[in-house]
N, C-alpha and C positions, 0 to 999 in steps of 0.2 A: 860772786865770781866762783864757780866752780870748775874746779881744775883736777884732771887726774893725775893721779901721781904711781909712779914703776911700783911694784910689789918690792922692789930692793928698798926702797924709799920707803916703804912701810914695816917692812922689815927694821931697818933702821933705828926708824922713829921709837918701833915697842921696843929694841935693844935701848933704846936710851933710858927710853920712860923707867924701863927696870931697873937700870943702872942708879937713876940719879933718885927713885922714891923712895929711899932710905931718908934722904939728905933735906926731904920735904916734911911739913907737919900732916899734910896731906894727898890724896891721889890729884884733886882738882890743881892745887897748888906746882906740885911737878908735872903736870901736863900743859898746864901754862908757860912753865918752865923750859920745857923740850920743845913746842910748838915755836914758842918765840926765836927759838935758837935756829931752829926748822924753817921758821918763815912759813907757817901755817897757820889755818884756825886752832883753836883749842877744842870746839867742837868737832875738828877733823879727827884731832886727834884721840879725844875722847870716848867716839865710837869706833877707830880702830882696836880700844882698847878692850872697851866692852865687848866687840864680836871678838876678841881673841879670848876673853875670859869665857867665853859662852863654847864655844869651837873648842875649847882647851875642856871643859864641861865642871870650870869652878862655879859656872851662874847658872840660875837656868836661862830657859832661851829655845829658840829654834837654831840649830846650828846650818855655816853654812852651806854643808852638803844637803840637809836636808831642806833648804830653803831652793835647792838647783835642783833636786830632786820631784820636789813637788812642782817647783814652773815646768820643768819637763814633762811630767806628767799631764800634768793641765793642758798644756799643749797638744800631748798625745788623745785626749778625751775630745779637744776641740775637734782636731782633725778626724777623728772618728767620728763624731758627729755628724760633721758635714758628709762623710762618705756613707754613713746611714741615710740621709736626707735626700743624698744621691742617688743610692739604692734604690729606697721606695718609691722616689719617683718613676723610675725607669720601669718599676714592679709595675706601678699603674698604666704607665703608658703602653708597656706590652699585654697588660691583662685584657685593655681595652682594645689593643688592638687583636686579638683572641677572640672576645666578645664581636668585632666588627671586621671581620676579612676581608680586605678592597678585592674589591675587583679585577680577574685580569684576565 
């Protein structure tokens, strides 16, 4: 089941996670910990953790500006594509029609 949850709610969640991994032997252990409490996966919360360490730039990683940066991008190259593709054709078809003047 995949569910989203408000950015307040994520918020939350990593204010807890901070709070209570003192009080853990470990990070897995308090993420268990806060999840449960959360009524979430642990794996939910596990990867908010690590894109926060990665964004914050204690891990490495692709951060997530630069992960929205680049889909943008990609995005922008598609569409330039296609209006290249556009282009050319229209290049050929008026070349040809240059090469062949109808009649009138």
């Amino acid at each position: 089941m995949n569910r989203k949850y408000s950015p307040e709610m994520r918020e939350r969640a990593l204010r807890m996670l901070a709070e209570t991994r003192p009080s853990h032997p470990n990070m897995m252990s308090a993420v268990r910990h806060v999840a449960g409490l959360l009524g979430m996966s642990p794996e939910t919360l596990r990867l908010w953790q690590r894109r926060f360490e990665v964004d914050a730039g204690v891990k490495p990683g692709l951060t997530t500006d630069a992960a929205a940066e680049i889909k943008r991008l990609q995005k922008e190259v598609s569409e330039l594509r296609k209006a290249n593709e556009i282009l050319r054709a229209a290049s050929i078809f008026f070349a040809k029609e240059l090469d062949h003047p109808s009649t009138r």
